[in-house]
N, C-alpha and C positions, 0 to 999 in steps of 0.2 A: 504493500500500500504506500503511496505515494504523500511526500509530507507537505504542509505547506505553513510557511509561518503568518502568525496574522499579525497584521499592526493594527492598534485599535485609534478610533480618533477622539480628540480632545476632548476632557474629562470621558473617558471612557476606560476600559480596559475588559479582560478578555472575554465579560458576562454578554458582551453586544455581539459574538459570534452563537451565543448562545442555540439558539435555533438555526441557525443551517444545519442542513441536514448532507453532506459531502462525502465522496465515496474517497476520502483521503485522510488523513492524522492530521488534525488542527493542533499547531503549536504556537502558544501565545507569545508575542514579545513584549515582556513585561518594560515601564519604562523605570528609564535612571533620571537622576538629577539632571535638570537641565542649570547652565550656568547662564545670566542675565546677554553676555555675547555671544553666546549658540547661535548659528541659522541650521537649518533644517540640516545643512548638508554636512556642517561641523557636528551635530548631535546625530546623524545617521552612522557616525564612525563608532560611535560607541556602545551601538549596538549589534556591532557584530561577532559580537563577543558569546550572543545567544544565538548565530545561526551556524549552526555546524555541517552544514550542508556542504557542498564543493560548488555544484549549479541548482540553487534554492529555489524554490516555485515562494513568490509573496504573496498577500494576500493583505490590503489596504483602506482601510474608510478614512472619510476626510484629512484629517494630519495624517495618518495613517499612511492615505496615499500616496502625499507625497515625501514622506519618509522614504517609501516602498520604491518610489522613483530614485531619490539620493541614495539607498542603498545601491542599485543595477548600476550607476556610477564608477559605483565602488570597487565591486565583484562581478563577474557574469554568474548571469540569472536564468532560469530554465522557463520560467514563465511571470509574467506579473496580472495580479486581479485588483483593477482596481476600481473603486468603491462610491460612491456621494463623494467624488476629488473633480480634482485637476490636475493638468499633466506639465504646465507651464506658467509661466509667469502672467502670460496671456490671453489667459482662461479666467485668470483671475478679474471677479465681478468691480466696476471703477469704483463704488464705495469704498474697496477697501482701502483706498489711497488715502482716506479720510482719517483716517484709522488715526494719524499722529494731531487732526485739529480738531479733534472733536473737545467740547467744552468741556469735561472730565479727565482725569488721570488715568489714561489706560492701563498705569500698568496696578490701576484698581479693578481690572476687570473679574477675578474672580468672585471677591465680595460680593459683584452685583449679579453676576450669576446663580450665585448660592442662592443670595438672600430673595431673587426674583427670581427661580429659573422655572415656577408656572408659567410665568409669562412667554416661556419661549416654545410653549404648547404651541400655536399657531404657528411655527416655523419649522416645524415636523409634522405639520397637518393632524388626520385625524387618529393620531395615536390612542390606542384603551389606554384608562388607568391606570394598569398594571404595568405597561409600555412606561407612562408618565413615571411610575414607582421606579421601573429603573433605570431608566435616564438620569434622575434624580437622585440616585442611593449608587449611581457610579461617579456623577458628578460631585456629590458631597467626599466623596473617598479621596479625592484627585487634590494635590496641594496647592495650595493658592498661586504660591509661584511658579508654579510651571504651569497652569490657567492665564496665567499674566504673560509667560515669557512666549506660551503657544500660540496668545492673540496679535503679537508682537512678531514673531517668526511667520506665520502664514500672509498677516499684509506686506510685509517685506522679502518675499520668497523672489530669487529674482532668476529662475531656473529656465531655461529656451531651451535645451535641449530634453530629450525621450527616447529608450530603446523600444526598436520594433516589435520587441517581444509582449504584447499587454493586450489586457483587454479589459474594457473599461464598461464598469455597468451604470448609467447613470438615471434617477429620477425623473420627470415632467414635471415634477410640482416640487424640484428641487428648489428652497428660497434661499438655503444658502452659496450655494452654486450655481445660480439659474444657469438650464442648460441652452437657453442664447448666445453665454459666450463659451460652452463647452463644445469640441468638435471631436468627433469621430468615436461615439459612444454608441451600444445598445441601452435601448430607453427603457424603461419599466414606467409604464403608464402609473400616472398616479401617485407615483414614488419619491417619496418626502426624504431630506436627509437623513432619516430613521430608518430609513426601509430593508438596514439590511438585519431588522427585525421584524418591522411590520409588513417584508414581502421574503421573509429569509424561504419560502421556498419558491417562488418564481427565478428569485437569485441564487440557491439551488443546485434549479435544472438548467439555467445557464452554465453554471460553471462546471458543472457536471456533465456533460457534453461538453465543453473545451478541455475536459482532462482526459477523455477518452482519444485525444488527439497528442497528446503527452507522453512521450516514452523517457 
């Protein structure tokens, strides 16, 4: 059986694989400290310390993803899945350039996630409660600072290049991604930046068929 390791995305970790259902060994990459001058590509070094693979299949949601990206960088990869991301700097939505003027302290961003993150119900559509519960009891688990240093690293991500190897599953009713500026993805109708719970099996049998093409 074939391994594949998953990065999970901000405030998250490895409970958001929870339900796929995969004809492969999910292996979680747990994260490390991040330092206040990390970028994605400087903190993807230091995770490779968990993939013991020689040509690793990854497996990516939002930070995730493009972690998953900065890893194949690093080492040749045997597949990349990647998740609610982007694959370059130019996918990235023009808000987030805002990201350094807005009239608050970003790098207060955890606190207000914490202390609001009902609010952020409508930005993963129509999630159940129980969805809502753990979104919320992965986000409370996740340290403020690396909440701060993640909203900081992904508006600033400045990556133009992608290996050929990926495949990219992306949302319709993705708000934090919108897929207007994402290009060369399969869509999942309906599919909120959550979905790779609230559609873990449509996403699946995608990926499930692309590993059957995987030796």
């Amino acid at each position: 059986m074939q391994k594949i390791y998953c990065i999970p995305g901000l405030g998250a970790d490895h409970r958001l694989f929870s339900r796929l259902n995969l004809n492969a060994e999910l292996i979680p990459v747990k994260w490390v400290e991040a330092t206040p001058s990390d970028t994605p590509a400087s903190y993807a070094t230091r995770l490779l310390d968990q993939i013991e693979n020689e040509k690793p299949i990854l497996m990516g949601v939002s930070l995730g993803g493009i972690l998953s990206i900065e890893i194949s960088k690093l080492i040749p990869t045997k597949q990349l899945f990647l998740i609610s991301t982007i694959k370059t700097k130019h996918e990235l939505p023009p808000y987030f350039s805002l990201v350094d003027h807005l009239p608050f302290d970003i790098s207060k961003a955890a606190s207000w996630f914490k202390n609001y993150g009902g609010m952020l119900k409508p930005i993963y559509n129509r999630i159940s409660k129980e969805e809502l519960e753990l979104f919320n009891a992965m986000l409370k688990k996740t340290p403020d600072e690396f909440i701060d240093w993640g909203v900081h690293a992904v508006s600033h991500w400045d990556n133009e290049l992608i290996a050929s190897n990926y495949f990219h599953i992306h949302g319709s009713m993705d708000l934090v991604f919108p897929k207007k500026w994402v290009k060369d993805f399969t869509e999942i109708k309906n599919g909120s930046h959550f979905m790779v719970v609230d559609k873990a099996d449509q996403i699946s049998t995608l990926i499930n068929k692309e590993l059957e093409n995987i030796k």
